[in-house]
Structures are given as C-alpha cells and as structure tokens.
PDB file of N, CA, C and O in Angstrom:
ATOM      1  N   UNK A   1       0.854  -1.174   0.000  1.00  0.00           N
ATOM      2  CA  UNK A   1       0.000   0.000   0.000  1.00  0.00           C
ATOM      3  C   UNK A   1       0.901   1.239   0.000  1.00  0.00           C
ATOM      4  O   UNK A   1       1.573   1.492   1.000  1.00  0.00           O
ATOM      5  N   UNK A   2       0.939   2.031  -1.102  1.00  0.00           N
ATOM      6  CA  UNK A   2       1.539   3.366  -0.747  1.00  0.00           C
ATOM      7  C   UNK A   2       1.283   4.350   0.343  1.00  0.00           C
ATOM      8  O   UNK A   2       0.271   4.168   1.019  1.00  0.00           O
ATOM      9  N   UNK A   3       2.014   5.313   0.599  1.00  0.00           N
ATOM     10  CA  UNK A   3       1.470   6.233   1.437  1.00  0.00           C
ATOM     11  C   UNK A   3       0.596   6.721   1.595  1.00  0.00           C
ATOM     12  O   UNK A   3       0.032   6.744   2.689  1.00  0.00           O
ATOM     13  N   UNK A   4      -0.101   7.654  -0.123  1.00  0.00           N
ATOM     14  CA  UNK A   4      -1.169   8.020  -0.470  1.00  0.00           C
ATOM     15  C   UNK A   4      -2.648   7.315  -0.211  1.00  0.00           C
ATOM     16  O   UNK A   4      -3.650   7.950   0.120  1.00  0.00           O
ATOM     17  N   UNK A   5      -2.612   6.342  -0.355  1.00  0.00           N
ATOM     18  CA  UNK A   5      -3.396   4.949  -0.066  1.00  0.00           C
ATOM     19  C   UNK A   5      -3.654   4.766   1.416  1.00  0.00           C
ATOM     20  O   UNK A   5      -4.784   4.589   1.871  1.00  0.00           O
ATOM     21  N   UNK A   6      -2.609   4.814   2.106  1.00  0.00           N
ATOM     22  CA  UNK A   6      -2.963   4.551   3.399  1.00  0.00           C
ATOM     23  C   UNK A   6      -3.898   6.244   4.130  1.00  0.00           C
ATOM     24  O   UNK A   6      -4.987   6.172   4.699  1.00  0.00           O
ATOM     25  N   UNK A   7      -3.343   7.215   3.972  1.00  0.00           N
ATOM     26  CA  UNK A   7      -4.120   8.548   4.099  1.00  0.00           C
ATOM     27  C   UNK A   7      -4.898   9.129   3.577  1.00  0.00           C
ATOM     28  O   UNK A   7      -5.389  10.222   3.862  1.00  0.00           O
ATOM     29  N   UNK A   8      -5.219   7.979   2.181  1.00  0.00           N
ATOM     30  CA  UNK A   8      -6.508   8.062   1.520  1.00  0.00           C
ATOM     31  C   UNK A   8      -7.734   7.257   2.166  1.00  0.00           C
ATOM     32  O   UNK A   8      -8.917   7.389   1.851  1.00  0.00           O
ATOM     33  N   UNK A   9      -7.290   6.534   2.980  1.00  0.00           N
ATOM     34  CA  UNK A   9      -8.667   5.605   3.300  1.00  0.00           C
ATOM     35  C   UNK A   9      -9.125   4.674   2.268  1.00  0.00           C
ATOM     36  O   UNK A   9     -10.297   4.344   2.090  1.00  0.00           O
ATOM     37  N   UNK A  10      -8.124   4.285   1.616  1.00  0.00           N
ATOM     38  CA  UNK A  10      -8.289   3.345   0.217  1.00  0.00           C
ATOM     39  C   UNK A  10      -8.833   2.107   0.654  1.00  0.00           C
ATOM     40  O   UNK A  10      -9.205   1.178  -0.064  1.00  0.00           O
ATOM     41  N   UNK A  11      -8.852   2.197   2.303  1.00  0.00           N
ATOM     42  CA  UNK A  11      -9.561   0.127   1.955  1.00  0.00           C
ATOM     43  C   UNK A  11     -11.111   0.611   2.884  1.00  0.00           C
ATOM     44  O   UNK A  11     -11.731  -0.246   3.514  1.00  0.00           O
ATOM     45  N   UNK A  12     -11.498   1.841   2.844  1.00  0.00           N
ATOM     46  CA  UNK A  12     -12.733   2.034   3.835  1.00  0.00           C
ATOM     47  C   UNK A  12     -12.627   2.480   4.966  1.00  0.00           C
ATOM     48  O   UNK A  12     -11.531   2.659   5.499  1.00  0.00           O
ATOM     49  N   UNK A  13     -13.883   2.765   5.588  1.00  0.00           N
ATOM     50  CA  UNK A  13     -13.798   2.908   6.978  1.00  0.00           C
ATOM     51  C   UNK A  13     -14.806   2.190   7.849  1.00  0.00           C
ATOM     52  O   UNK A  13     -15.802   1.742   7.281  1.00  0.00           O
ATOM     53  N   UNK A  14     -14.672   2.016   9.201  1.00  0.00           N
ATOM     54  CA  UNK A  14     -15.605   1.185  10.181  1.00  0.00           C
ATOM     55  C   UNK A  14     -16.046   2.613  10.942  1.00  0.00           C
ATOM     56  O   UNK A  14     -15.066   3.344  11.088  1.00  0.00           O
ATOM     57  N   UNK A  15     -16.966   3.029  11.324  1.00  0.00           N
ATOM     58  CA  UNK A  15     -17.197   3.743  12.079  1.00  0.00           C
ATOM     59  C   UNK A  15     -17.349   3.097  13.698  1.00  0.00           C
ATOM     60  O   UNK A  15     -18.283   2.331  13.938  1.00  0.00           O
ATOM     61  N   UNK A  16     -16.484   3.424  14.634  1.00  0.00           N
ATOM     62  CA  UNK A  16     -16.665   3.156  15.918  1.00  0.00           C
ATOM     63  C   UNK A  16     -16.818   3.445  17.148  1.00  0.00           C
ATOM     64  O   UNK A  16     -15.911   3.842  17.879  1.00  0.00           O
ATOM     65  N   UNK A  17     -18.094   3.251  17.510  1.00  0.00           N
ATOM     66  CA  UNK A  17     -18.682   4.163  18.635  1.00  0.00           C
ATOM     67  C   UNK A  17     -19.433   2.997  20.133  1.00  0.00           C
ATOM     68  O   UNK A  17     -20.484   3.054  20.771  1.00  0.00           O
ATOM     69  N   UNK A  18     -18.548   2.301  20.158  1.00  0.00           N
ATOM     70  CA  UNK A  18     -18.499   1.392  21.246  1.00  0.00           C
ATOM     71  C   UNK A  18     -17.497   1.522  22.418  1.00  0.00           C
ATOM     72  O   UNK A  18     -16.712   2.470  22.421  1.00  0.00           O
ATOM     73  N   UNK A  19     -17.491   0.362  23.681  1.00  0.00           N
ATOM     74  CA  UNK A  19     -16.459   0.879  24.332  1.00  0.00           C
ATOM     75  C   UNK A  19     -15.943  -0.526  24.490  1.00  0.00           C
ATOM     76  O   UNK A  19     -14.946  -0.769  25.170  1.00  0.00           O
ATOM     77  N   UNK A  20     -16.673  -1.500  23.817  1.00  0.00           N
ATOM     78  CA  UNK A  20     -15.999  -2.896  23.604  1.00  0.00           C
ATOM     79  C   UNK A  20     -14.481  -3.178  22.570  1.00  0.00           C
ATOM     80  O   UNK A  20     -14.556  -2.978  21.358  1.00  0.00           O
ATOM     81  N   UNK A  21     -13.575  -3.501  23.011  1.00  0.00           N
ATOM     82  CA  UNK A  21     -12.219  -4.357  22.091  1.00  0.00           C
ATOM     83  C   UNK A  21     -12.901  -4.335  20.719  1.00  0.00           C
ATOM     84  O   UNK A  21     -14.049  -4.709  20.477  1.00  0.00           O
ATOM     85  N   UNK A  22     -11.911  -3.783  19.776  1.00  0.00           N
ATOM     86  CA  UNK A  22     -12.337  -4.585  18.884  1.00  0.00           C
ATOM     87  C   UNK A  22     -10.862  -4.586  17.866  1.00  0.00           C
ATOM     88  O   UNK A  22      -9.818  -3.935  17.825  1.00  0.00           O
ATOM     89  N   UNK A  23     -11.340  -5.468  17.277  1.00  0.00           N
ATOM     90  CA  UNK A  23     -10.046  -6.105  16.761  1.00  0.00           C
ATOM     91  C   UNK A  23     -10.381  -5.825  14.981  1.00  0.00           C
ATOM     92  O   UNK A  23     -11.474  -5.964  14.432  1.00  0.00           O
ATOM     93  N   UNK A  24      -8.885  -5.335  14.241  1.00  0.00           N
ATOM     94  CA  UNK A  24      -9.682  -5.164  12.765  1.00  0.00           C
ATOM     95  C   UNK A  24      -7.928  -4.401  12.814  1.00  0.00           C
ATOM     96  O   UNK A  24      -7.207  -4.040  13.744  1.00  0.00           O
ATOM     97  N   UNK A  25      -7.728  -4.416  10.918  1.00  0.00           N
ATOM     98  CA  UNK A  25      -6.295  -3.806  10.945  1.00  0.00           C
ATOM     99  C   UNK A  25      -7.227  -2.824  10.348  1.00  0.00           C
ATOM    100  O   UNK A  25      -8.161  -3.086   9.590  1.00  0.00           O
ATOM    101  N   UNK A  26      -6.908  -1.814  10.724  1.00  0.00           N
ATOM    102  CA  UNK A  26      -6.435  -0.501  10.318  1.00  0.00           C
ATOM    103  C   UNK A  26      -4.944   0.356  10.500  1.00  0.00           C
ATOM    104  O   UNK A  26      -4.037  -0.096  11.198  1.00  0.00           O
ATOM    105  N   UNK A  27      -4.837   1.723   9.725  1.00  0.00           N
ATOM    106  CA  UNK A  27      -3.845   2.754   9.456  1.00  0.00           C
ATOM    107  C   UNK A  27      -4.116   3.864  10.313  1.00  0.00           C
ATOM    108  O   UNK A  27      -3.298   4.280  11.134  1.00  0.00           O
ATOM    109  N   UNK A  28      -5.302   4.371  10.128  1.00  0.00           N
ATOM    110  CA  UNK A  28      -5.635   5.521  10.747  1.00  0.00           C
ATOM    111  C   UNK A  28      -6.664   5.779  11.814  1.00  0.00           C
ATOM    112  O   UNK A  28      -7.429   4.817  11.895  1.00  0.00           O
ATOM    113  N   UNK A  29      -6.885   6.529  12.472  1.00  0.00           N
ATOM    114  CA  UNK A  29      -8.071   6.728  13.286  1.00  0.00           C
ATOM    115  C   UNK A  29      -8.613   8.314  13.689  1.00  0.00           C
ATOM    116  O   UNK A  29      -8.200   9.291  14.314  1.00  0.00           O
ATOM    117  N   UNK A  30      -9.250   8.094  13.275  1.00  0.00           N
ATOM    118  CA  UNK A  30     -10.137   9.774  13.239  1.00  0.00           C
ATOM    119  C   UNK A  30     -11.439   9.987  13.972  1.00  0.00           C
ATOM    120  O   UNK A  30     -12.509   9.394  13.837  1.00  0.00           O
ATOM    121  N   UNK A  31     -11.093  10.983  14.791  1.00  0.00           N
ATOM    122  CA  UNK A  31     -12.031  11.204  15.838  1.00  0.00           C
ATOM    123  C   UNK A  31     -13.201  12.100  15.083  1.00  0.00           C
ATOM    124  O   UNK A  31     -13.293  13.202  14.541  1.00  0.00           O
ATOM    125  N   UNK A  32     -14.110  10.862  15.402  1.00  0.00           N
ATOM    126  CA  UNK A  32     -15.733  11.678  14.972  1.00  0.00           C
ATOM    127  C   UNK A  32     -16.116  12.684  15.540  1.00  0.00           C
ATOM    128  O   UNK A  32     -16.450  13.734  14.990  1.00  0.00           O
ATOM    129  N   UNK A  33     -16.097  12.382  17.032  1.00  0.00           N
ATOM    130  CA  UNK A  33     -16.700  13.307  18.009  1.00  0.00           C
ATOM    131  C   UNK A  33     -15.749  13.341  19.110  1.00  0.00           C
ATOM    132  O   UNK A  33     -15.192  12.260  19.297  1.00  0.00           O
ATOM    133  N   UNK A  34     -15.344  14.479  20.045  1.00  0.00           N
ATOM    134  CA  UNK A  34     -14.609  14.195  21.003  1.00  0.00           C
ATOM    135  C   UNK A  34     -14.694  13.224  21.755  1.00  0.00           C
ATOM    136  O   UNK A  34     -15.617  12.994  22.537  1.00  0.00           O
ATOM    137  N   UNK A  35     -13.205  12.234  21.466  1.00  0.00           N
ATOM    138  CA  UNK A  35     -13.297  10.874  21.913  1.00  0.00           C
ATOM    139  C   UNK A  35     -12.151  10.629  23.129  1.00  0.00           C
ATOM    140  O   UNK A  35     -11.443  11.611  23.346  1.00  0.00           O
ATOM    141  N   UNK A  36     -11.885   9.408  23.959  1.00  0.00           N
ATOM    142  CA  UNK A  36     -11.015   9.455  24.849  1.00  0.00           C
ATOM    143  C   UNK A  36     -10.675   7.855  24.263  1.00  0.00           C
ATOM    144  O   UNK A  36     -11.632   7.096  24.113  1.00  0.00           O
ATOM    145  N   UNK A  37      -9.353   7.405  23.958  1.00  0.00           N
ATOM    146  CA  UNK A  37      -8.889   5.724  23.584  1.00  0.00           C
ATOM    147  C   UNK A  37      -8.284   5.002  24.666  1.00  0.00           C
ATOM    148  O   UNK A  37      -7.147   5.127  25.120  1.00  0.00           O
ATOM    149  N   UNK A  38      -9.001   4.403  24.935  1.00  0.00           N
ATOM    150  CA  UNK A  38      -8.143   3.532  26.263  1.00  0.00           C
ATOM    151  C   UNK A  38      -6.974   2.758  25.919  1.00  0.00           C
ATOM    152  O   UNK A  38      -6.043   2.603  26.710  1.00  0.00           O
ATOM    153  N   UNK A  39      -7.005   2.202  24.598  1.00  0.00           N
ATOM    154  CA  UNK A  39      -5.803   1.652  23.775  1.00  0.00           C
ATOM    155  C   UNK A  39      -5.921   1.278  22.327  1.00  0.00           C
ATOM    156  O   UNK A  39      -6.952   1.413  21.668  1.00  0.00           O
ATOM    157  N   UNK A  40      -4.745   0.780  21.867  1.00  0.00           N
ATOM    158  CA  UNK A  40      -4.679   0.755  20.622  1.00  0.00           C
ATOM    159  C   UNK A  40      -3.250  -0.408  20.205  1.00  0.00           C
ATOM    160  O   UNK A  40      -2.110   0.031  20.352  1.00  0.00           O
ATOM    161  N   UNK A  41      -3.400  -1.456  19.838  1.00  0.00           N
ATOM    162  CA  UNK A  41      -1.968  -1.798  19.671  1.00  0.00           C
ATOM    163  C   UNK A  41      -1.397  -2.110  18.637  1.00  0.00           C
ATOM    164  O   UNK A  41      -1.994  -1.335  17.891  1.00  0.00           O
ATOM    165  N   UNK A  42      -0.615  -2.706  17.904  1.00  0.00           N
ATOM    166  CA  UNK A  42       0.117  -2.790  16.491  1.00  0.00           C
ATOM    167  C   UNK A  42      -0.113  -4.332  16.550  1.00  0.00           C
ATOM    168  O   UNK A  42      -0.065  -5.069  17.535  1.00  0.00           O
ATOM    169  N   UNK A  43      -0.408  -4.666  15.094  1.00  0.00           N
ATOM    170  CA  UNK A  43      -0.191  -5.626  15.058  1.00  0.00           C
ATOM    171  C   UNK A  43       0.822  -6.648  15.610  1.00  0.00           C
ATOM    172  O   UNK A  43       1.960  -6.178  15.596  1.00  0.00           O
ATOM    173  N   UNK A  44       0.736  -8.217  16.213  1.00  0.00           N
ATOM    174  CA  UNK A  44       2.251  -9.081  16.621  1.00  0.00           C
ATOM    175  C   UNK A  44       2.279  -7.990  18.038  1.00  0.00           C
ATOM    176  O   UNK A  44       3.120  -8.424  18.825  1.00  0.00           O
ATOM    177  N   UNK A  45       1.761  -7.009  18.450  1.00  0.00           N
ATOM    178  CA  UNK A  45       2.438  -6.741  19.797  1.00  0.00           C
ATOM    179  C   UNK A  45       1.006  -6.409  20.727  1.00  0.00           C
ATOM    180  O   UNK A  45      -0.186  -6.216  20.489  1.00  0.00           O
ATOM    181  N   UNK A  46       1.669  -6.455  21.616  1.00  0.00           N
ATOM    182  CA  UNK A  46       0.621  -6.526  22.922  1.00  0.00           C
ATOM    183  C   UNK A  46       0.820  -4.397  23.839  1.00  0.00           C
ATOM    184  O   UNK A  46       0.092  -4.097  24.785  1.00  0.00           O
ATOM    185  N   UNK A  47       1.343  -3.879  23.549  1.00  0.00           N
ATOM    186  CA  UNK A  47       1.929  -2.820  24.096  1.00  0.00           C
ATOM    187  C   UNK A  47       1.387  -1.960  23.834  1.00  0.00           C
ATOM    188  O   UNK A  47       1.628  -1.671  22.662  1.00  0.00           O
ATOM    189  N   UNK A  48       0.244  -0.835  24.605  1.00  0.00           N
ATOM    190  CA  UNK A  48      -0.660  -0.170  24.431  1.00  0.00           C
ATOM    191  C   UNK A  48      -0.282   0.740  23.725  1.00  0.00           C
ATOM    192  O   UNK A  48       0.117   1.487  24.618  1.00  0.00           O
ATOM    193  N   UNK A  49       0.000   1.525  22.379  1.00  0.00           N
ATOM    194  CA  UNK A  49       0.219   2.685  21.724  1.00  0.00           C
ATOM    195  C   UNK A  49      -0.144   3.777  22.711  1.00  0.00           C
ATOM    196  O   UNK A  49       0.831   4.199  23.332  1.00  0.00           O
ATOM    197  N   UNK A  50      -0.954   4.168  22.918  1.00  0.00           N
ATOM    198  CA  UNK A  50      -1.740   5.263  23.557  1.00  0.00           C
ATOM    199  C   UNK A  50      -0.991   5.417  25.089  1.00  0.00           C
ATOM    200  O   UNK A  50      -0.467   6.494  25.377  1.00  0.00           O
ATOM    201  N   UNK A  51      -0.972   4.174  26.138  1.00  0.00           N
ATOM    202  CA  UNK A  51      -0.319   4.445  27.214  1.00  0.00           C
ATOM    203  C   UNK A  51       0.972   4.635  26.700  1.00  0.00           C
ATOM    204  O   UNK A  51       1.525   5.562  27.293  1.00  0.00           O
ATOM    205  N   UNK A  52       1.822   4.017  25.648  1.00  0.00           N
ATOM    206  CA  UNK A  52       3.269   4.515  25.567  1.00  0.00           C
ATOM    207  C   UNK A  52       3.690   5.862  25.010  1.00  0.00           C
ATOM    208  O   UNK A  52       4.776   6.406  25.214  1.00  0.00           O
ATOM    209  N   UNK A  53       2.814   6.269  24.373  1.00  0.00           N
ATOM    210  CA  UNK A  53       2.866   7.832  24.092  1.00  0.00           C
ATOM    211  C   UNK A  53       2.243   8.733  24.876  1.00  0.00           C
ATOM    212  O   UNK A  53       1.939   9.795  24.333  1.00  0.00           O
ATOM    213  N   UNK A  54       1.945   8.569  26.133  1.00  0.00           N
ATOM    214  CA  UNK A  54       1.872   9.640  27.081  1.00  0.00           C
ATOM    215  C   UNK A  54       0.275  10.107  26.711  1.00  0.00           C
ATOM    216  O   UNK A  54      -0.176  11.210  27.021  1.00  0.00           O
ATOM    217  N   UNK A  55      -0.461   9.099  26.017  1.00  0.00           N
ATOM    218  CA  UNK A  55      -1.787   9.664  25.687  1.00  0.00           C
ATOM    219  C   UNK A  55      -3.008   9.291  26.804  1.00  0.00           C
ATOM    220  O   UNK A  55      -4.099   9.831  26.617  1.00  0.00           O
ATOM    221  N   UNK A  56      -2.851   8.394  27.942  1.00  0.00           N
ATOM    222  CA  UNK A  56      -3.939   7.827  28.449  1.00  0.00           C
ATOM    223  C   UNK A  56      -4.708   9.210  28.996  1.00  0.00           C
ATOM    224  O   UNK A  56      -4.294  10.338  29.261  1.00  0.00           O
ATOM    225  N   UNK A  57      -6.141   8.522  29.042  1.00  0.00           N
ATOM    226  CA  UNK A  57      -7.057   9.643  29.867  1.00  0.00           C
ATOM    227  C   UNK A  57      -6.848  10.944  28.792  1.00  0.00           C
ATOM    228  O   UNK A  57      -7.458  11.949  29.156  1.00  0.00           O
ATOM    229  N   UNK A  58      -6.098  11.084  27.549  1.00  0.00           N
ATOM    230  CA  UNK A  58      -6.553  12.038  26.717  1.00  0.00           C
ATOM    231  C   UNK A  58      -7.403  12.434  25.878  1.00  0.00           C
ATOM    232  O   UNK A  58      -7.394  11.586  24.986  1.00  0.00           O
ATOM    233  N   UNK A  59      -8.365  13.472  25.560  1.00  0.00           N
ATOM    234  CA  UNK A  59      -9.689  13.593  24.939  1.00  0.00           C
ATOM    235  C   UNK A  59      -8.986  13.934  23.535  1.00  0.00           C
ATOM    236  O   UNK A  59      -8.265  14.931  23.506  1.00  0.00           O
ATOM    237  N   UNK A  60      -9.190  12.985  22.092  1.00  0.00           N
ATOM    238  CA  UNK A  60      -9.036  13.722  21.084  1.00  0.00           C
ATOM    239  C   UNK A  60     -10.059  14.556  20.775  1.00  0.00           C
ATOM    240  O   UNK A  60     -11.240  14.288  20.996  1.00  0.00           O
ATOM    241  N   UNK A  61      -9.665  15.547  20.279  1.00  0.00           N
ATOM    242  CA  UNK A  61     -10.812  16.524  19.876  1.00  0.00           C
ATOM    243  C   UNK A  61     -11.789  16.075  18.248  1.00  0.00           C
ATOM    244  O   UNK A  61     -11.330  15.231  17.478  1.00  0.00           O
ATOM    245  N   UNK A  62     -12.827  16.638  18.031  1.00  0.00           N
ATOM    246  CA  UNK A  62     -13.037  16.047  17.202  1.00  0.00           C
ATOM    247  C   UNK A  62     -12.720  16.639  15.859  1.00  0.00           C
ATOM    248  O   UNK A  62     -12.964  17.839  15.728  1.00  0.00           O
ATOM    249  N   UNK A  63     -12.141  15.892  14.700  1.00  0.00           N
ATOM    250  CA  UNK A  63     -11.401  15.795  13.818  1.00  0.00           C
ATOM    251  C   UNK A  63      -9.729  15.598  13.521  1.00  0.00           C
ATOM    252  O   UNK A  63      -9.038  15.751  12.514  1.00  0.00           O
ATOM    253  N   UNK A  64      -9.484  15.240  14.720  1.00  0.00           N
ATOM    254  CA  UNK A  64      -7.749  14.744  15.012  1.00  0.00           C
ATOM    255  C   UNK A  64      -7.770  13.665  14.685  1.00  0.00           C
ATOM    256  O   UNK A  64      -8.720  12.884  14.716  1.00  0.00           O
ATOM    257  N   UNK A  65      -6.246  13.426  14.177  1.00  0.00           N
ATOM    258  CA  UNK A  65      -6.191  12.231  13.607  1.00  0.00           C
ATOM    259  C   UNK A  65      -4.577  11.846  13.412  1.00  0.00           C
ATOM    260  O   UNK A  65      -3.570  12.486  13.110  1.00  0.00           O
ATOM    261  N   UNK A  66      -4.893  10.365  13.770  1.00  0.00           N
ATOM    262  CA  UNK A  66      -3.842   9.351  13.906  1.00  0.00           C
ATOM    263  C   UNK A  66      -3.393   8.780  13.627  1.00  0.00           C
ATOM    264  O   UNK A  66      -3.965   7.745  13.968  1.00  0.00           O
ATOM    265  N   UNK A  67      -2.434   8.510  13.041  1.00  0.00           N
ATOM    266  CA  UNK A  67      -1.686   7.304  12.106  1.00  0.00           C
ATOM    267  C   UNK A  67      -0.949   6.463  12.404  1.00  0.00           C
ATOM    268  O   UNK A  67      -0.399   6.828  13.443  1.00  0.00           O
ATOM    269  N   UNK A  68      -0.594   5.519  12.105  1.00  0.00           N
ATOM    270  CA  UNK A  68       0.519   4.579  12.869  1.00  0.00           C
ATOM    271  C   UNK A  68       1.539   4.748  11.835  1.00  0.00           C
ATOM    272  O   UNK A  68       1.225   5.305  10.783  1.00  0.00           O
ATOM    273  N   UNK A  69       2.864   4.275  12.047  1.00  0.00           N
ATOM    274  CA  UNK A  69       4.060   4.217  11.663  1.00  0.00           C
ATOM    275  C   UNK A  69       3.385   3.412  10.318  1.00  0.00           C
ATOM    276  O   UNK A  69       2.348   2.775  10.136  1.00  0.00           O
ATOM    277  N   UNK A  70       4.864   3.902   9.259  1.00  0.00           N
ATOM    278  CA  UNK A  70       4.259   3.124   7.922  1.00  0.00           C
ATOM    279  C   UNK A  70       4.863   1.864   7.814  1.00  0.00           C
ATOM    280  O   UNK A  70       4.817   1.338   6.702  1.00  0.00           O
ATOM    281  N   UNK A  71       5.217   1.484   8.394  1.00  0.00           N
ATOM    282  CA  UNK A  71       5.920   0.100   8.687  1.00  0.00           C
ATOM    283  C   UNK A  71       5.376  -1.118   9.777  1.00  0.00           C
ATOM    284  O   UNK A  71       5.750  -2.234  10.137  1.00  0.00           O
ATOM    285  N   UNK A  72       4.044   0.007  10.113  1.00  0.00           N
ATOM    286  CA  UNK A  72       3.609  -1.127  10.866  1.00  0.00           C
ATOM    287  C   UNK A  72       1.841  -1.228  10.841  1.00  0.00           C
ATOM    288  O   UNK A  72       1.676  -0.693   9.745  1.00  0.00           O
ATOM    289  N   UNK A  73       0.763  -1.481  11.211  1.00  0.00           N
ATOM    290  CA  UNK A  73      -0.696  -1.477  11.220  1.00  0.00           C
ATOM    291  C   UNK A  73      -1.453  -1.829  12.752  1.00  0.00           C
ATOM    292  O   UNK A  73      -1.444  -2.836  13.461  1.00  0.00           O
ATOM    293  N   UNK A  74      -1.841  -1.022  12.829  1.00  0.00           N
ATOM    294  CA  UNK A  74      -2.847  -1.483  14.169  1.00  0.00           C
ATOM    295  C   UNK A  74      -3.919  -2.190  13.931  1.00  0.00           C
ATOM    296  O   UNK A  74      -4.571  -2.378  12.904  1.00  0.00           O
ATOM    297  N   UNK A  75      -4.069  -2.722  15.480  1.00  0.00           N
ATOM    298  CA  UNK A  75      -4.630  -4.413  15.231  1.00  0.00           C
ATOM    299  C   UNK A  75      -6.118  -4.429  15.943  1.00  0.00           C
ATOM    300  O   UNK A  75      -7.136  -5.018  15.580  1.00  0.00           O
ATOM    301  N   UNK A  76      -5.884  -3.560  17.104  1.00  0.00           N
ATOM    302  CA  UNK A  76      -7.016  -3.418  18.590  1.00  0.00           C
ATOM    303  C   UNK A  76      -7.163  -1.923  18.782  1.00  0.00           C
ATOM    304  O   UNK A  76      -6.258  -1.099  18.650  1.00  0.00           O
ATOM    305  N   UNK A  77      -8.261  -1.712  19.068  1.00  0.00           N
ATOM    306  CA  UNK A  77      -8.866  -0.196  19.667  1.00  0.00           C
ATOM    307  C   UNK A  77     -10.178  -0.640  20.526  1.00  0.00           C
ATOM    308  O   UNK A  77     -11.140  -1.390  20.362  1.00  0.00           O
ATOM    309  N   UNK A  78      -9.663   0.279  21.580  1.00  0.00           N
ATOM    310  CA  UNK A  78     -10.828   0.230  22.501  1.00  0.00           C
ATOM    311  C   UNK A  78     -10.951   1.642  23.161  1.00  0.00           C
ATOM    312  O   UNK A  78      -9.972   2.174  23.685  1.00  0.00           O
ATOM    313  N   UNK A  79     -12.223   2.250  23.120  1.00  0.00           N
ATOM    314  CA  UNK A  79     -12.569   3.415  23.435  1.00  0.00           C
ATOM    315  C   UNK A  79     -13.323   3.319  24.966  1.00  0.00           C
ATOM    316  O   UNK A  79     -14.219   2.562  25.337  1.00  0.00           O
ATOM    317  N   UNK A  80     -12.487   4.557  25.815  1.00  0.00           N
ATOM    318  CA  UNK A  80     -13.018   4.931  26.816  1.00  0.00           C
ATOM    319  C   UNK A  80     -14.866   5.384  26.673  1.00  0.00           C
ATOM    320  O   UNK A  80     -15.894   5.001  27.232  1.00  0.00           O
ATOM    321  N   UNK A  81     -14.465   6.565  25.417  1.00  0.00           N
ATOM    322  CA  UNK A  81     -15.858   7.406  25.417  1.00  0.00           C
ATOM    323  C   UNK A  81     -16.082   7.949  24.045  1.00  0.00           C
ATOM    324  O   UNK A  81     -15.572   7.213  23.200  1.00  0.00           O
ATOM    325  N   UNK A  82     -16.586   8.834  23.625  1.00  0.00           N
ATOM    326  CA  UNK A  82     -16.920   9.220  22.262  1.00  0.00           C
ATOM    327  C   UNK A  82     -16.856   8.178  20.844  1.00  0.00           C
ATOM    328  O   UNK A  82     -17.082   6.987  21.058  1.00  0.00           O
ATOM    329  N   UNK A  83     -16.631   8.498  19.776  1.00  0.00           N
ATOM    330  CA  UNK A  83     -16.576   7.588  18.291  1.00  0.00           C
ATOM    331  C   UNK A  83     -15.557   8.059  17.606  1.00  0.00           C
ATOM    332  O   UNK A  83     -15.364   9.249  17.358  1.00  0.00           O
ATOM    333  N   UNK A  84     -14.959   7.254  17.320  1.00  0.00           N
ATOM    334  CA  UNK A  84     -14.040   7.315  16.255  1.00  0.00           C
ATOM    335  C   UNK A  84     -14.492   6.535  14.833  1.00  0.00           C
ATOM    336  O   UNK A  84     -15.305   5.611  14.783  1.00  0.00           O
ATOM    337  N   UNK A  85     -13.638   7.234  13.468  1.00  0.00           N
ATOM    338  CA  UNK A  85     -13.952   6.324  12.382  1.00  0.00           C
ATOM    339  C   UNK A  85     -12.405   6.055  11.963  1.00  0.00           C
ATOM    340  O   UNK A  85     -11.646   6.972  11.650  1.00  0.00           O
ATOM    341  N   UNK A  86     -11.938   4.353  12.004  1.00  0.00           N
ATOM    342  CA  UNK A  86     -10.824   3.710  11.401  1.00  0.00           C
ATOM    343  C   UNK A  86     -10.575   3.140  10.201  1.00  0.00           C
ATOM    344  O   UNK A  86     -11.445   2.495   9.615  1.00  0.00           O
ATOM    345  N   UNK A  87      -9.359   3.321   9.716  1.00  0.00           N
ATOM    346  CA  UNK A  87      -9.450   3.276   8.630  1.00  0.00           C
ATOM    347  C   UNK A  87      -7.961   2.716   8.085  1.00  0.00           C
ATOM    348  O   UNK A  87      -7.764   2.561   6.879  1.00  0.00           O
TER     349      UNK A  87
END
C-alpha cells in the first residue's frame, strides 16, 4: 500500500462508537466526536500505543487524527468514550 493509499482511506472505513475491544487492521483513526482511547496496539504486539505515548485519559478533539508508523498497522482499539472512524 503506498502512502497516499494509506491517508486516503483506500480500503474504507468502520465507524466506531463502542467501548468494547475490537479487533480489525487498520492505518488511521479519526475522531468523529470528542473521543477518549483507552488503547490501541500494532499488530504481533501486545503494548498499548496510547499508554506509551503519554496519551492515556486524553480527549481527542473532534477531527484529530492518527496514524501509525508506515511500517507497521494497528490491530485493537478500545474506546473509553466518544466515536471514532478507522481506517
């Protein structure tokens, strides 16, 4: 997948507005509505993205947005509060 591709949203989006695990690869994540992520991890690893970047208990605002490294894909997201759409 090129770059363009991945910040295009070339394979879709899930809209997610639960506070259940859920599991699905995505690139990006874009806050619908002011949201709070309890975690997020990369594929093959167990290691919360969000707690290792100093993000826990942080509200994204809505229309911020997140990408993972291009070398790698996230695997799990689980939301404290608000919706996000992944992609």
């Amino acid at each position: 997948m090129t770059h363009l591709e991945r910040i295009g949203g070339t394979l879709g989006g899930f809209l997610l507005a639960t506070t259940s695990l859920t599991t699905r690869q995505f690139n990006c994540v874009v806050a619908n509505e002011d949201a709070v992520i309890a975690s997020i991890t990369y594929t093959g690893s167990a290691t919360n993205v969000i707690a290792s970047h100093g993000l826990s208990g942080t509200t994204l605002k809505a229309g911020m947005v997140l990408f993972c490294p291009v070398d790698k894909t996230f695997s799990t997201i689980t939301l404290t509060s608000g919706s996000v759409v992944i992609h």
